[in-house]
N, C-alpha and C positions, 0 to 999 in steps of 0.2 A: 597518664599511664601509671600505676599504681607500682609501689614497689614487690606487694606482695605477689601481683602477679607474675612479675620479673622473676620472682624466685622461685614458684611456681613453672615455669620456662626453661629456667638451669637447670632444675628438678628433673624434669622429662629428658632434658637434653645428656645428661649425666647417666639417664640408663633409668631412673627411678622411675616408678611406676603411680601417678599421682592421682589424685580426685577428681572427677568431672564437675564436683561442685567449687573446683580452685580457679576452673573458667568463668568467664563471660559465656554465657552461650554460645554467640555466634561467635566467638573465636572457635570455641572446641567442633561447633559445627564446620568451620571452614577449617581447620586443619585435617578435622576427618575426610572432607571431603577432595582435601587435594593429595588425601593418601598419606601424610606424613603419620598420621596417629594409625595402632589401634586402639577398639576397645573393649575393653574387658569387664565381663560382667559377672559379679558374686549377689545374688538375691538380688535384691532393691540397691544395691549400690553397686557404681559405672564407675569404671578409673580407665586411665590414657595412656600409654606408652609409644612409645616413639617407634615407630614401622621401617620407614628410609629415613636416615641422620640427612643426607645430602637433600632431601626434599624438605624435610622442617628445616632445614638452614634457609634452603631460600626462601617460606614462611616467614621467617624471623626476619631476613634482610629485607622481603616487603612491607615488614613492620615500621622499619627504621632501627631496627637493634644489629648489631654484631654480635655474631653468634659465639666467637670464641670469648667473647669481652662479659660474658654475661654476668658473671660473678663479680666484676669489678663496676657495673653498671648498678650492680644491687649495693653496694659497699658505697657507691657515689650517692644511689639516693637515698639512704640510709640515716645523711649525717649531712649537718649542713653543708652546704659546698656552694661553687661557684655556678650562673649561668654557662660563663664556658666550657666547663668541664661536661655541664650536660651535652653540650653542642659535639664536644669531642666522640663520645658514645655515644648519642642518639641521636645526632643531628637535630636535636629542636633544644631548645632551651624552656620551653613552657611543658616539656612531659612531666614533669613534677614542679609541686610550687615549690618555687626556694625564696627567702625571706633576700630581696637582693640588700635589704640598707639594715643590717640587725644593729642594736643598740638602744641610746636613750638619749634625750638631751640633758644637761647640764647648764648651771648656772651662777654667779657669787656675789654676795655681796661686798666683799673686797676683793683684791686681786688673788689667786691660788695658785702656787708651784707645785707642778703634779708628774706625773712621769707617763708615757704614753710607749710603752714596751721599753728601746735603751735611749730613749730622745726624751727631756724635760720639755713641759709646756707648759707655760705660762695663761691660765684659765684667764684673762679680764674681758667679757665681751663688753661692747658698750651698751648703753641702755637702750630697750628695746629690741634689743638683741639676745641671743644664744648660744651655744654652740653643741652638737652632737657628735659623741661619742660612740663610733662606729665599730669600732676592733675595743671593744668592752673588758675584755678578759686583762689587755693589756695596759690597764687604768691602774694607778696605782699612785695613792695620796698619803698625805701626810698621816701619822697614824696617831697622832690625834683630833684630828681635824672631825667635823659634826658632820655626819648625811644627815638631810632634812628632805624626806619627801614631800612635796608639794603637789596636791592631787588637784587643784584645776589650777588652767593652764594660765589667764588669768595673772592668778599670783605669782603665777611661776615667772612668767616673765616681767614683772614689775617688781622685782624686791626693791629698788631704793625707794618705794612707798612704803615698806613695811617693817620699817628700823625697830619699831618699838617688838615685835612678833620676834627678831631674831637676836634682839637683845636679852628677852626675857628667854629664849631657847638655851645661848647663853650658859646667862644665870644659872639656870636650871640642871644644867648636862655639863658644865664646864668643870666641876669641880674644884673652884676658885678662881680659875683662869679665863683667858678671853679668848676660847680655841678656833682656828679656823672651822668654814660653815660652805658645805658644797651643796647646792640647791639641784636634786634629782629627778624627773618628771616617770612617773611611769606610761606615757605616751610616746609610742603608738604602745597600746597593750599587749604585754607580750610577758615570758619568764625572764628576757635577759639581765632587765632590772635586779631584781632578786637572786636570780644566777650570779649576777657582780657581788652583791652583799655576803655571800654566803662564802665567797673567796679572800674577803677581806675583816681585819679585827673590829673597825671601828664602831660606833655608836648608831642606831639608826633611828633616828626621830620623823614619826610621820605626823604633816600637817595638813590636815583634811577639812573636810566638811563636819560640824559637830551636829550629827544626826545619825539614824542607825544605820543606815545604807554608806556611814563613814567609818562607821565602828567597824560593821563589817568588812568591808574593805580591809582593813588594816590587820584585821584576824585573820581574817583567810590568806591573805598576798603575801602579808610579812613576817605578823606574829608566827605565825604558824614554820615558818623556813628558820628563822632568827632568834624563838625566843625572848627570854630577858635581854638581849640584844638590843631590841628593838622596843620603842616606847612611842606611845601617842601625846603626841604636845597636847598638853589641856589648859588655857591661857587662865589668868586669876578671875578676870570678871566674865567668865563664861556662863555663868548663874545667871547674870544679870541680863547678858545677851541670849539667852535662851529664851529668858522669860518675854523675850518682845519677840520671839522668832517667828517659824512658819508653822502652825496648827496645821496646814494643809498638808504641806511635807511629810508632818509628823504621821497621820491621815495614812498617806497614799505608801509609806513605807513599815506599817507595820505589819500588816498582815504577813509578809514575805520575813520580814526581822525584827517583830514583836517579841517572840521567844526565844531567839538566837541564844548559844549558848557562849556567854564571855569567859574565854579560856585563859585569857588576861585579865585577874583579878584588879588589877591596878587602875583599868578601866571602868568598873564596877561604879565606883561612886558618879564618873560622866552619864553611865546609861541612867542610872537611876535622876538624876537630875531630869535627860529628858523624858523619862515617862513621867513625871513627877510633872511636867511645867508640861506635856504631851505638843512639844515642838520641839522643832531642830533649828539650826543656824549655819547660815553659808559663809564658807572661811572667806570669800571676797571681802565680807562685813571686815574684816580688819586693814583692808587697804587702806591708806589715808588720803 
């Protein structure tokens, strides 16, 4: 059940005098038909009002909605919320999708002290392992510590193969120092990833696929929320591993992100490299 129609529902019920195009058909057919609606016609357009209040109410209750509840029914589905809270107003909990596990997973290459709303938690899974970040909002890290997105999953969950990758990130973004490094997955795909970034100061380093269906990626998801915030890792001998990469890749991805447009200059010198060498390269290739 949609939300707009909900509010569409309140609309009539409230006295207002609504669209017949704001129906389903055979809804507005069966409410005309059990007498609750009239309706009212101006030229080529039909709108509904509400006939007997005590007869649409028991329409609505053999919906499954509460009649007096209806504004707080539209407010629930509105915004994210709970399965039970649908249960409590509609008695179903699948009337609208709700996202029941939002978040991201998380990862590190050394141990991380992080803060999870007013509770510290100690980030170390063990290897081959993970851990996911459920109540995201309330994540909250060292503030100079490295986000490093990690776009397959793969790499995500094996950093202690890939010391040399977050050493040189490192180097690179440390500013001298040897800053902590939280490994972010944006799987399952969603906003709330980027939604977290946008709440917090830190650095955000994405490590992707070096191809243009990576570039992209990282233009549209990040650059684009974050800014010089945000930077795409581009490792030293990426030249070299280009030039052995995948011609097929290269192929099947440009038509769609052959002319993309790079809004992040700083990426500039990597696209041209691969249309220069007209392959890409899979960040697995750095696992060791």
């Amino acid at each position: 059940m949609r939300v707009t129609l909900i509010q569409a529902l309140a609309a009539l019920r409230s006295g207002e005098t609504v669209p017949f195009s704001r129906f389903p058909e055979d809804w507005a057919e069966e409410m005309l038909a059990e007498g609750c609606l009239s309706s009212i016609v101006h030229g080529s357009r039909k709108s509904l009002k509400v006939r007997s209040l005590r007869a649409f109410d028991v329409f609505l209750r053999s919906k499954g909605l509460q009649p007096e509840q209806l504004e707080e029914t539209v407010g629930v589905m509105s915004k994210p919320t709970t399965r039970a809270a649908q249960v409590q107003l509609l008695g179903d909990s699948k009337a609208v999708t709700v996202r029941s596990c939002p978040g991201f997973p998380v990862n590190v290459i050394a141990p991380l002290s992080v803060r999870l709303g007013e509770r510290k938690l100690l980030l170390c899974p063990c290897p081959g392992s993970f851990l996911y970040i459920s109540d995201f909002l309330d994540l909250w890290i060292p503030r100079g510590a490295i986000v490093v997105g990690v776009e397959n999953m793969e790499n995500f969950r094996l950093p202690e193969r890939q010391t040399e990758v977050w050493n040189h990130i490192r180097d690179q973004y440390g500013d001298g120092g040897v800053p902590p490094v939280l490994l972010v997955s944006r799987y399952p795909q969603s906003k709330d990833l980027v939604t977290w970034l946008q709440t917090i100061p830190n650095l955000y380093v994405h490590f992707g696929d070096f191809d243009l269906a990576g570039v992209h990626i990282y233009l549209t998801e990040f650059y684009r929320y974050l800014g010089d915030r945000a930077s795409f890792f581009v490792p030293d001998d990426i030249e070299k591993r280009l030039s052995a990469g995948s011609r097929e890749r290269y192929d099947t991805q440009f038509q769609r992100f052959g002319k993309m447009e790079v809004t992040d200059t700083r990426v500039l010198p990597l696209v041209q490299l691969i249309h220069r060498y007209q392959k890409g390269y899979d960040q697995e290739g750095y696992i060791e």
